[in-house]
Structure formats: structure tokens, C-alpha cells
N, CA, C and O atoms as CSV, one atom per row, in Angstrom:
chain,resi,resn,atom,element,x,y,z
A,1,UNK,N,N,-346.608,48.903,129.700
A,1,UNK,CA,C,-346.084,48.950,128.361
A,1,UNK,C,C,-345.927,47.530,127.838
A,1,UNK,O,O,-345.381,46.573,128.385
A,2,UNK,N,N,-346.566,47.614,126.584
A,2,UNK,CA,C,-346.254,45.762,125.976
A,2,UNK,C,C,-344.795,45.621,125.209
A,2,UNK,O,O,-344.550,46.591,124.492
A,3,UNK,N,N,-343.884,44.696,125.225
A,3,UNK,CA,C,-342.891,44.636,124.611
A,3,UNK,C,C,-342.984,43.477,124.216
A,3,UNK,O,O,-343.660,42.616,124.780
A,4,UNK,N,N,-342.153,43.272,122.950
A,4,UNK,CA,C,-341.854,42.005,122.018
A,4,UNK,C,C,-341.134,40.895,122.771
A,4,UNK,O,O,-339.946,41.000,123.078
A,5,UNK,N,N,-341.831,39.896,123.044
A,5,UNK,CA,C,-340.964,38.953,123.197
A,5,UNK,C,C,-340.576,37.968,122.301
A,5,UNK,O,O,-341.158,37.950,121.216
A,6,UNK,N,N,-339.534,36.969,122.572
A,6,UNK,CA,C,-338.585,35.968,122.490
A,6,UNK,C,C,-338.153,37.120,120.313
A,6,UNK,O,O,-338.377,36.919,119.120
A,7,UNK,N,N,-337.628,37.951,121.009
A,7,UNK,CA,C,-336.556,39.166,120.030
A,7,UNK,C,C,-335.378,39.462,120.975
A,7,UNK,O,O,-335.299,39.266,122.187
A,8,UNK,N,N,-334.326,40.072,119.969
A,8,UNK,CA,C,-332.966,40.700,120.599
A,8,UNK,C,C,-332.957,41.932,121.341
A,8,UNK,O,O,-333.320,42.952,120.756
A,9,UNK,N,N,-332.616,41.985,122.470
A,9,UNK,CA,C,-332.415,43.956,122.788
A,9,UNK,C,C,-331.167,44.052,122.862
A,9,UNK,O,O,-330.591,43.020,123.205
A,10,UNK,N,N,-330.524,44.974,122.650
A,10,UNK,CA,C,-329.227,45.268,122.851
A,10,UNK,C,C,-329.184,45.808,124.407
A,10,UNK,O,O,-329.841,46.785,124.769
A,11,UNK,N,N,-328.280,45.008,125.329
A,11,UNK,CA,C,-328.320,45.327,126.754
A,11,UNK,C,C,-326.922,46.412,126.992
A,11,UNK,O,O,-327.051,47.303,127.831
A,12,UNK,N,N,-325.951,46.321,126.424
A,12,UNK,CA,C,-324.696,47.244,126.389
A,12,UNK,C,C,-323.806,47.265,125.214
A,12,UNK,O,O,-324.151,46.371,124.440
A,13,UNK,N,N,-322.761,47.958,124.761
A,13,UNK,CA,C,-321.608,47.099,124.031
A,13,UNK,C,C,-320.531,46.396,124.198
A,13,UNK,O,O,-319.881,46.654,125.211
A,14,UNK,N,N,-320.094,45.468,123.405
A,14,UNK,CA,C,-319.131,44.591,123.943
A,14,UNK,C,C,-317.945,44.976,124.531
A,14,UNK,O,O,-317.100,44.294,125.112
A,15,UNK,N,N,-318.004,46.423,124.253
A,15,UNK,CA,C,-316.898,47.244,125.254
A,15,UNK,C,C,-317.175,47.149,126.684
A,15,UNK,O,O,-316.273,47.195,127.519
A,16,UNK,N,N,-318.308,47.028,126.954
A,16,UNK,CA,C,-318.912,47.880,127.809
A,16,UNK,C,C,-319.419,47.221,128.912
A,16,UNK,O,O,-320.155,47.581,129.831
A,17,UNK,N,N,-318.552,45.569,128.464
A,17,UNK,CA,C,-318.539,44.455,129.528
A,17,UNK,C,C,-317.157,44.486,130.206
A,17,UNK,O,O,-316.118,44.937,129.724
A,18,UNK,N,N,-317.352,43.886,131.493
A,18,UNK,CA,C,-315.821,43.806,132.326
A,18,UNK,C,C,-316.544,42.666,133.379
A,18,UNK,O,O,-317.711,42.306,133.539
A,19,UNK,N,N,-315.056,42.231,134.104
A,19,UNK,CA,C,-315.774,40.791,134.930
A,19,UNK,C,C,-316.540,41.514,136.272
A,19,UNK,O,O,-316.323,40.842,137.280
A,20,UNK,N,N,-317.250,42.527,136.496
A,20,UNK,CA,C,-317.665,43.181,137.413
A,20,UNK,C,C,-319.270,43.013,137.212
A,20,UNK,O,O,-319.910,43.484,136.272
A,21,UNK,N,N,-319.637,42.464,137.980
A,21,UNK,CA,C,-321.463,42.625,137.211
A,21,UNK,C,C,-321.989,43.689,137.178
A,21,UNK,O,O,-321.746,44.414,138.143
A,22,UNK,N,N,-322.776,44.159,136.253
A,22,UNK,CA,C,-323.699,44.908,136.204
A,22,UNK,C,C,-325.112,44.749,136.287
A,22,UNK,O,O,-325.443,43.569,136.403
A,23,UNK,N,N,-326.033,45.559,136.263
A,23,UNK,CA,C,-327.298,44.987,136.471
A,23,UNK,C,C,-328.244,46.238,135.440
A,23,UNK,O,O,-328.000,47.444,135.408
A,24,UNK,N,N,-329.118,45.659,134.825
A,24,UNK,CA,C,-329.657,46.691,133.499
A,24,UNK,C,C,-331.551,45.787,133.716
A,24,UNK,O,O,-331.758,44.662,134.170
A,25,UNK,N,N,-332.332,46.543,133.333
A,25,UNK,CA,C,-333.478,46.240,133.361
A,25,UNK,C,C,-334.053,46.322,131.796
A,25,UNK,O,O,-334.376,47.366,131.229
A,26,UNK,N,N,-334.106,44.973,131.225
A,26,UNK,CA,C,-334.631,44.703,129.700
A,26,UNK,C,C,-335.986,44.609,130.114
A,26,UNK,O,O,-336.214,44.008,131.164
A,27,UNK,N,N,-336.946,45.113,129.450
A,27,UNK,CA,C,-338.509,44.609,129.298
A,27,UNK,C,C,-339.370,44.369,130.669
A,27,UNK,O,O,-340.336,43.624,130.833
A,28,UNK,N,N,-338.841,45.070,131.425
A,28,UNK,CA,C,-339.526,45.062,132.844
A,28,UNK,C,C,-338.661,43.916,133.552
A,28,UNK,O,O,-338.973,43.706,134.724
A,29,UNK,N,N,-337.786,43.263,133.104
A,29,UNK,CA,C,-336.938,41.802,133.821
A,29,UNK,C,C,-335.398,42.608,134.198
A,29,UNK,O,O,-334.814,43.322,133.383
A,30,UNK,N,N,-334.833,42.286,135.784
A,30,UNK,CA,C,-333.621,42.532,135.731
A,30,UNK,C,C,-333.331,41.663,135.543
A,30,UNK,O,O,-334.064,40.677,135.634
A,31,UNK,N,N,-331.716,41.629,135.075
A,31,UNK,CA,C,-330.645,40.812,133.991
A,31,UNK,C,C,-329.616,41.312,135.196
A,31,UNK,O,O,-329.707,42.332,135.879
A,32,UNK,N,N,-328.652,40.314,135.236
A,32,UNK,CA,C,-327.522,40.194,135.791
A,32,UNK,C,C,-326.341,40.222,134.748
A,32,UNK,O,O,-326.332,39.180,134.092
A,33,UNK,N,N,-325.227,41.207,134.358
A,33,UNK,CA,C,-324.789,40.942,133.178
A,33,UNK,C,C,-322.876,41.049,133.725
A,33,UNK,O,O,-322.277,41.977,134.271
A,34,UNK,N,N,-322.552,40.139,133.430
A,34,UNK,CA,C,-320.505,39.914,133.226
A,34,UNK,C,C,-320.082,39.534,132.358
A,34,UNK,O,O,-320.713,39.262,131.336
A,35,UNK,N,N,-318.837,39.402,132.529
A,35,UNK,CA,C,-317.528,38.480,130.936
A,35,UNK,C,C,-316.698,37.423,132.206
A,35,UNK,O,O,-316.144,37.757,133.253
A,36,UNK,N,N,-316.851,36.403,131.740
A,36,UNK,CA,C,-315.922,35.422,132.596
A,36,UNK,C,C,-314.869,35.847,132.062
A,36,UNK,O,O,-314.976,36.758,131.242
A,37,UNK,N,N,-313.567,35.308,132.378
A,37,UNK,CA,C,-312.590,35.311,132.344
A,37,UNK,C,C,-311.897,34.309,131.297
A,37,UNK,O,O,-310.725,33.936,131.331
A,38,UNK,N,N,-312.559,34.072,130.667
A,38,UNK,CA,C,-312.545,33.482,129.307
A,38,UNK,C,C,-313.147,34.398,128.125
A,38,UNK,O,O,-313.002,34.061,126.950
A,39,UNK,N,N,-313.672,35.303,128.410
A,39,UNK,CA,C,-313.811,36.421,127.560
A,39,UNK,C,C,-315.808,36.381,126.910
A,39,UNK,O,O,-316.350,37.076,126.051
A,40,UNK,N,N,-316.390,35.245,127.807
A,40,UNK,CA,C,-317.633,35.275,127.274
A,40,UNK,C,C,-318.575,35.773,128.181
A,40,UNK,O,O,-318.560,35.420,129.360
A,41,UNK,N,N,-319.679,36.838,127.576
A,41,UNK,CA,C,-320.556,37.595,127.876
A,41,UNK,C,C,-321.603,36.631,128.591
A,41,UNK,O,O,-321.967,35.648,127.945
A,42,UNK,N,N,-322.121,36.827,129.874
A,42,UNK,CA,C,-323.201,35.940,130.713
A,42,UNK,C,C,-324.328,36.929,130.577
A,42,UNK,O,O,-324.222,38.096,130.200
A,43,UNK,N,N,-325.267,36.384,130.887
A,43,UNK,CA,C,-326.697,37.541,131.129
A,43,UNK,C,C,-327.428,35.954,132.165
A,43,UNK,O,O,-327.518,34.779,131.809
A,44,UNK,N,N,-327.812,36.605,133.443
A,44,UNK,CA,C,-328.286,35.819,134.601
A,44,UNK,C,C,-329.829,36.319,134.769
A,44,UNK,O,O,-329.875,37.539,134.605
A,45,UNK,N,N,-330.917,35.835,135.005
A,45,UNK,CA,C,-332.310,36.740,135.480
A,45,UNK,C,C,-331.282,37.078,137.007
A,45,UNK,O,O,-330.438,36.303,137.457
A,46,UNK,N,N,-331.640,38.389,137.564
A,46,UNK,CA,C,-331.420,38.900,138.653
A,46,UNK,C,C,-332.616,39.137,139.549
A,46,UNK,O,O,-333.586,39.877,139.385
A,47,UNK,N,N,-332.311,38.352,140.499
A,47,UNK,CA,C,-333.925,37.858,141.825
A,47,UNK,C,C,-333.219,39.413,142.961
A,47,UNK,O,O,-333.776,39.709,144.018
């Protein structure tokens, strides 16, 4: 499947973050996704 790159995807909602990682697969790439403890949203490539 071809997908758009360097565009936005929506990976969750901002609810729908907590400092626990999650892991979600955008565009064939896993993403590593948390909220530090300062309240800001990370997204990591996940190896």
C-alpha cells in the first residue's frame, strides 16, 4: 500500500496518552508513543 509522506496522521487522542508507552503502527513504521511528566506527547521510531 502507498501512503503520503512527510503529512499528519492522527496516532491517538490527547486523552488517550498516559506516561505508559504505547506502541501503534503509522504507515508501515512502528512509533513508540508517551507523555513525560511534564505533560508533553513523545513519538520514538520503535526498533
Amino acid at each position: 500500500m502507498k501512503f503520503v509522506r512527510h503529512a499528519c496522521y492522527v496516532a491517538r487522542w490527547s486523552n488517550e496518552f498516559s506516561r505508559s508507552i504505547m506502541r501503534v503502527t503509522i504507515m508501515n513504521e512502528n512509533i513508540a508513543l508517551y507523555r513525560t511528566g511534564s505533560g508533553k506527547i513523545v513519538a520514538l521510531h520503535d526498533r
